[in-house]
MIMAR-323278 format. One record per residue: x, y, z of N, C-alpha, C in turn; residue in three letters. Coordinates in steps of 0.001 Angstrom, whole numbers, plus 500000, padded with zeros to 6 digits. Atoms other than C-alpha are relative to their C-alpha. Example, Ala and Ser with C-alpha at 12.3 -4.5 7.8 and 13.67 -1.06 7.14 Angstrom:
<pts>
500890498810500000512300495500507800500900501200500000ALA/499180498810499940513670498940507140499230501090500730SER/
</pts>
This chain:
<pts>
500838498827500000500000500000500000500891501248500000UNK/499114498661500083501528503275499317499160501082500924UNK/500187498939499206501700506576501068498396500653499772UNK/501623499458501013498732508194498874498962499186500515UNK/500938500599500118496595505309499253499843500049501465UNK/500499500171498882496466505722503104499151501777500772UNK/500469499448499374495306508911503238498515500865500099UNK/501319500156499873491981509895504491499222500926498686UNK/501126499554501296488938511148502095500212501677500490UNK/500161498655499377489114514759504227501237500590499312UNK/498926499171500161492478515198503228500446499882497970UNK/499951500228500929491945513924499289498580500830499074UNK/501229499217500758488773516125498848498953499311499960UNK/500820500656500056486758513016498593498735500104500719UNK/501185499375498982483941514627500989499544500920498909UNK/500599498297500024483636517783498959498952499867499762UNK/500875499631500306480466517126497380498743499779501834UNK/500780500416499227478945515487500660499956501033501304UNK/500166499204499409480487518318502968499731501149499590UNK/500099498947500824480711520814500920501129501019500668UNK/498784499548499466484589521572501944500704500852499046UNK/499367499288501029486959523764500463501636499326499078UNK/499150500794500611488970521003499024500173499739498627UNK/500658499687501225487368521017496064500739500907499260UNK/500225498552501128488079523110492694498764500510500069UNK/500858499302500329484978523453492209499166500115501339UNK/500997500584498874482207524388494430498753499798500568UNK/501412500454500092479691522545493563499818499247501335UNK/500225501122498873477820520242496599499326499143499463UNK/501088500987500230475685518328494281498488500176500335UNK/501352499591499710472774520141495076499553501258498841UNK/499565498674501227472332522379491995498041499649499785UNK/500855499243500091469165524448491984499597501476499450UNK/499839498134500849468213527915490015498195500116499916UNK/501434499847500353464413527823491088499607501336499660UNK/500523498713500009464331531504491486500371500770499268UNK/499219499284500446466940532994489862501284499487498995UNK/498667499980500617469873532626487798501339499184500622UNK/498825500423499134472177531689490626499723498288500859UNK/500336501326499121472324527821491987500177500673501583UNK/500295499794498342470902527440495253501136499848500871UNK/498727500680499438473838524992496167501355500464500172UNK/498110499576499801477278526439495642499928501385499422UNK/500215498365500744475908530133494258500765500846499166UNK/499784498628501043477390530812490955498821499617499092UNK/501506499456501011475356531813488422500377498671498896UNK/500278501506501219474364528734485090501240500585498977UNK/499310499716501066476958530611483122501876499467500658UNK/499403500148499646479627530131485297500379498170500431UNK/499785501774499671478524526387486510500210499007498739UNK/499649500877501064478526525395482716501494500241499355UNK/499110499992500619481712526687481891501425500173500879UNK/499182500155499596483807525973484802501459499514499677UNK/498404500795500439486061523683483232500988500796498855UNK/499495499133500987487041526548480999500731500483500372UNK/499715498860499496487676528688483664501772500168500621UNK/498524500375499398491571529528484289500162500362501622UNK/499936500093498766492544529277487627499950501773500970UNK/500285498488499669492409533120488217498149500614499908UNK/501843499966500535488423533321486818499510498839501301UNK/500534500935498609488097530483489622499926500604501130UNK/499407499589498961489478531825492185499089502182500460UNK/500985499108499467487376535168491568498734499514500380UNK/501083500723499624484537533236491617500011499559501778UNK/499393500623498517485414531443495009500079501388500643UNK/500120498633499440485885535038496216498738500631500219UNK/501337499767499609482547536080495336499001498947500799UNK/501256500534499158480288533360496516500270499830501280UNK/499599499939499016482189533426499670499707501164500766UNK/500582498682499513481614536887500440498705500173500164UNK/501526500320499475477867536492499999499482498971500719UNK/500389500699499094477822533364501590498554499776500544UNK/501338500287499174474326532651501523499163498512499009UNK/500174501227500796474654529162499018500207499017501209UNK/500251501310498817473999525708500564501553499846500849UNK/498772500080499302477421525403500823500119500944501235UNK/499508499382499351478397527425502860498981500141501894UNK/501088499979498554474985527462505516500868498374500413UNK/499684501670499676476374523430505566500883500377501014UNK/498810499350499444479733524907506692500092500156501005UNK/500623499689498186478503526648509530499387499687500674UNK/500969500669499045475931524291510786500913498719500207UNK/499224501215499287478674521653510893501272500422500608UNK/498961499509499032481207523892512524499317500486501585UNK/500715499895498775479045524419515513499774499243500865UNK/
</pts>
């Protein structure tokens, strides 16, 4: 068994969709919703952004990640704080 293979799912990202951690590139949770608006419920970027993530260079990410963090009012992030409590 190698080094890699012993180490846990927390520290390989393997949670992100289920915690909705910041391990992740992306940050989706698997909960992707746009009943109201434009913006998924789940990880709050907007359908333009969630379809063309894999486009996005790591600087266009990383603003992203900036904004929905600052508003902080996507699933993610309520998850966050109801499991840091």
């Amino acid at each position: 068994m190698t080094s890699s293979s012993n180490k846990s799912a927390e520290q390989t990202g393997a949670n992100s969709l289920a915690v909705g951690d910041d391990a992740s590139d992306s940050p989706c949770i698997g909960v992707c919703t746009t009943l109201y608006d434009e913006i998924c419920q789940g990880c709050g970027r907007t359908l333009n952004e969630v379809s063309n993530w894999v486009f996005f260079n790591q600087e266009e990410k990383d603003s992203v990640w900036k904004r929905i963090r600052a508003d902080g009012t996507a699933m993610r992030f309520q998850r966050q704080t109801k499991d840091a409590n």
